[in-house]
N, C-alpha and C positions, 0 to 999 in steps of 0.2 A: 510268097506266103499270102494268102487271101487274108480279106478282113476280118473272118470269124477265126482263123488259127492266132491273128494278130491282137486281137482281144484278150485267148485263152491264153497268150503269151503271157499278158501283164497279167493277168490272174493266178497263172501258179510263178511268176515273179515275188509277187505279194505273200503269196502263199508262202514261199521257201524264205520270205524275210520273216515272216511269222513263226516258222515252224518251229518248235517248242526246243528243240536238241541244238540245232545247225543255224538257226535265224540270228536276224541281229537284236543288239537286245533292247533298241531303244524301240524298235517297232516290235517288238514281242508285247512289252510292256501296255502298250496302246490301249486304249477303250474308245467307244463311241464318244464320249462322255469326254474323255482328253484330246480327244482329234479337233472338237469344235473349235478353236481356237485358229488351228492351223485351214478349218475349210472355208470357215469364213476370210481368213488373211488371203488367202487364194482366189478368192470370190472377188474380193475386191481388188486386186492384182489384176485378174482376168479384165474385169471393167476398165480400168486404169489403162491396160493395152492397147484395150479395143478403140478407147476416148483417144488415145496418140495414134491411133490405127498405123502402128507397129507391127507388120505382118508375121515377123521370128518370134517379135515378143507374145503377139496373140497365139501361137502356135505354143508355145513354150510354158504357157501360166495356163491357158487349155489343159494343157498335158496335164501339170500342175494339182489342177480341178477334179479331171479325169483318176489320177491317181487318190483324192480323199473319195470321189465315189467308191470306187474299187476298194479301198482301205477298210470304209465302211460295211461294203456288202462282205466281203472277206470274212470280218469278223462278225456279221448276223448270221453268217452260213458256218462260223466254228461253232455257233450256239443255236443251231439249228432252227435260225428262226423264218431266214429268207434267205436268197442269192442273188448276182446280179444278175441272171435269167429272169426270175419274177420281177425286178426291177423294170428288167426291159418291157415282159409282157403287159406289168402295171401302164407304165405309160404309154406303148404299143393300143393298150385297148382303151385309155383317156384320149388319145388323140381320136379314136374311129369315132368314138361315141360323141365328143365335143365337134365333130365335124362330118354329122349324117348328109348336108350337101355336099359334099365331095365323096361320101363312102357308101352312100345310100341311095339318095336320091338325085344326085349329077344336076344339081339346081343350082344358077350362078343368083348370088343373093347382093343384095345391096349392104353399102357398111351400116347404115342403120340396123338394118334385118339381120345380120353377122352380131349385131353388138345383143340385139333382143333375143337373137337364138340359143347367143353363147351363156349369156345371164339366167335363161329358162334352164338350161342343162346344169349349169352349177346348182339352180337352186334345189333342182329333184336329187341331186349328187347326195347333197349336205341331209337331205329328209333321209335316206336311207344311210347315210354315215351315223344318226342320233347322235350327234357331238353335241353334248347335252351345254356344255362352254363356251358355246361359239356365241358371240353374239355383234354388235357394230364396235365393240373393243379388239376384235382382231383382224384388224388391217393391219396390215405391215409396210413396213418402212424397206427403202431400197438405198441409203447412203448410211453411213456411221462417222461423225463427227467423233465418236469416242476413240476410234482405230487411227483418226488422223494425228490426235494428239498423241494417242500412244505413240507411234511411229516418229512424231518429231521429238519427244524426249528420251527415246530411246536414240536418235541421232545425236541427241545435244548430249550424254550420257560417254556413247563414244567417242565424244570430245572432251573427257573429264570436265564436263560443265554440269554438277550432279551432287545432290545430296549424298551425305557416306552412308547414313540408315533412315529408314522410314520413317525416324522422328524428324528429319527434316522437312518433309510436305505432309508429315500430319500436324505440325508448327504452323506450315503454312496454310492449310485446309483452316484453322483458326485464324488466321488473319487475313486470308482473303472472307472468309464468313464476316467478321467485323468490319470489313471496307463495303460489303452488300449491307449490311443493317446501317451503318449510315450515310448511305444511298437513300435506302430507304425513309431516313430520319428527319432526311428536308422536307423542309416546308413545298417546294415543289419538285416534284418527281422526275429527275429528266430519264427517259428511259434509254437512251444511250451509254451513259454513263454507267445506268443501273446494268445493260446487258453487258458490257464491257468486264464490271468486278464477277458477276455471275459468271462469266469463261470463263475469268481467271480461277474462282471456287473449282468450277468440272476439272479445268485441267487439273489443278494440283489433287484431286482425286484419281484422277488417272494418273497421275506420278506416286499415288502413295500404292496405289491398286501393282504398278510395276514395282515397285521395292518389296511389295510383298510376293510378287511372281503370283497372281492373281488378273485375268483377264479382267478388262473393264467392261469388256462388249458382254462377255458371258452373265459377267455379273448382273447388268442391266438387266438382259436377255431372261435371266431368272427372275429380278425382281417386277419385272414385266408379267411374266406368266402366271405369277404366284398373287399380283392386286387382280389380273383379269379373272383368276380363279374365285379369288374372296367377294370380287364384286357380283360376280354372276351367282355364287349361292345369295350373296345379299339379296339379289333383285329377285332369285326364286321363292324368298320367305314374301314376297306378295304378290297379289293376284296377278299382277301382267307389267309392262314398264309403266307402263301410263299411272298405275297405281305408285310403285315406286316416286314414280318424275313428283308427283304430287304431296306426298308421305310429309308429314316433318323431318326434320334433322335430329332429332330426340328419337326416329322410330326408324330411322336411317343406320344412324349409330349404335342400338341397342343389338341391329338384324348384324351390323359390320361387325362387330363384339362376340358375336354366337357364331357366326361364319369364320371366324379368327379361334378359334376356340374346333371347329371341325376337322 
């Protein structure tokens, strides 16, 4: 079987787990929207393999990976939006474009000149995307402290080491709060200590985030998207950043208030 029937295999794999009559029904169920969860867990599996350079297990959490791609395009292609074809060609034609010395002009470059060519090419990418939201607030982050903690009190959990209901670590989200404010209430600040009770706040959020069956990451993930949202309408109610950077906090507040209101 070549590599392109070995593709189409797992595709109508997926397919037939979908399929509306005969599929199974926890992946019928599926959406883009309830996959995140499990492509991010995968994501960081895969990293985790690669960091023990575990050759079965990098092959395996690969697969893994491989399978929320396909999951994904699957269902853009039941809603006729995309397939994993366009997927490939998309990135197919990112890579020519991002690499005209190798595809174009056969010019061996130096990694300075690599770093300055690749930087010119994203910048022209983004003027015709008009991503009218992008601005130096979305940089992304490549590790999740929030999925580590999930993952160790979901261990500690199937160790009957665990609250019965989520009034347990939302009890506790209140009392590690009161152990940070007086931290905070000393005459001197040690910030050790102070980072110490702050962990302890995030996890028991992330304990209260899992008794609700609620993702921590996602959650973040959204309230991340939704301040870079209301910031960037903020900073378009004035003339340019530099206007902003400059503004009071009284004309700051008023634009945050009207952008929270859009």
């Amino acid at each position: 079987m070549n590599k392109k029937n070995k593709i189409n295999k797992l595709i109508d794999i997926v397919k037939a787990l979908r399929d509306p009559n005969d599929g199974c029904d926890w992946d019928k169920e599926q959406t883009s929207l309830s996959l995140l969860p499990y492509l991010i867990e995968e994501t960081y599996e895969t990293i985790d393999a690669i960091i023990t350079n575990n050759q079965d297990d990098i092959k395996e959490e690969l697969g893994d990976l491989l399978l929320q791609i396909v999951l994904h395009s699957v269902i853009a292609e039941e809603n006729l939006k995309f397939t994993l074809n366009d997927i490939i060609d998309a990135i197919s034609n990112k890579l020519i474009r991002r690499h005209p010395h190798v595809f174009k002009q056969k010019k061996k470059l130096t990694k300075e000149e690599l770093v300055i060519q690749w930087n010119k090419i994203k910048r022209e990418e983004k003027k015709y995307k008009k991503n009218d939201n992008f601005t130096i607030l979305d940089e992304k982050t490549e590790k999740s402290a929030l999925l580590q903690a999930l993952h160790v009190s979901i261990k500690a959990s199937k160790l009957n080491f665990d609250w019965n209901t989520y009034k347990g670590p939302l009890n506790k989200i209140n009392e590690e709060l009161k152990e940070v404010e007086d931290e905070l209430s000393k005459k001197n600040i040690n910030k050790e200590p102070l980072m110490n009770e702050i962990g302890d706040l995030l996890f028991s959020i992330v304990n209260l985030c899992r008794h609700l069956e609620i993702s921590p990451e996602i959650s973040l993930l959204m309230s991340n998207d939704k301040f870079k949202n209301r910031l960037n309408q903020t900073i378009r109610q004035f003339k340019d950043i530099d206007d902003f950077k400059e503004s009071s906090s009284h004309l700051k507040n008023k634009a945050w208030k009207k952008a929270k209101k859009s």
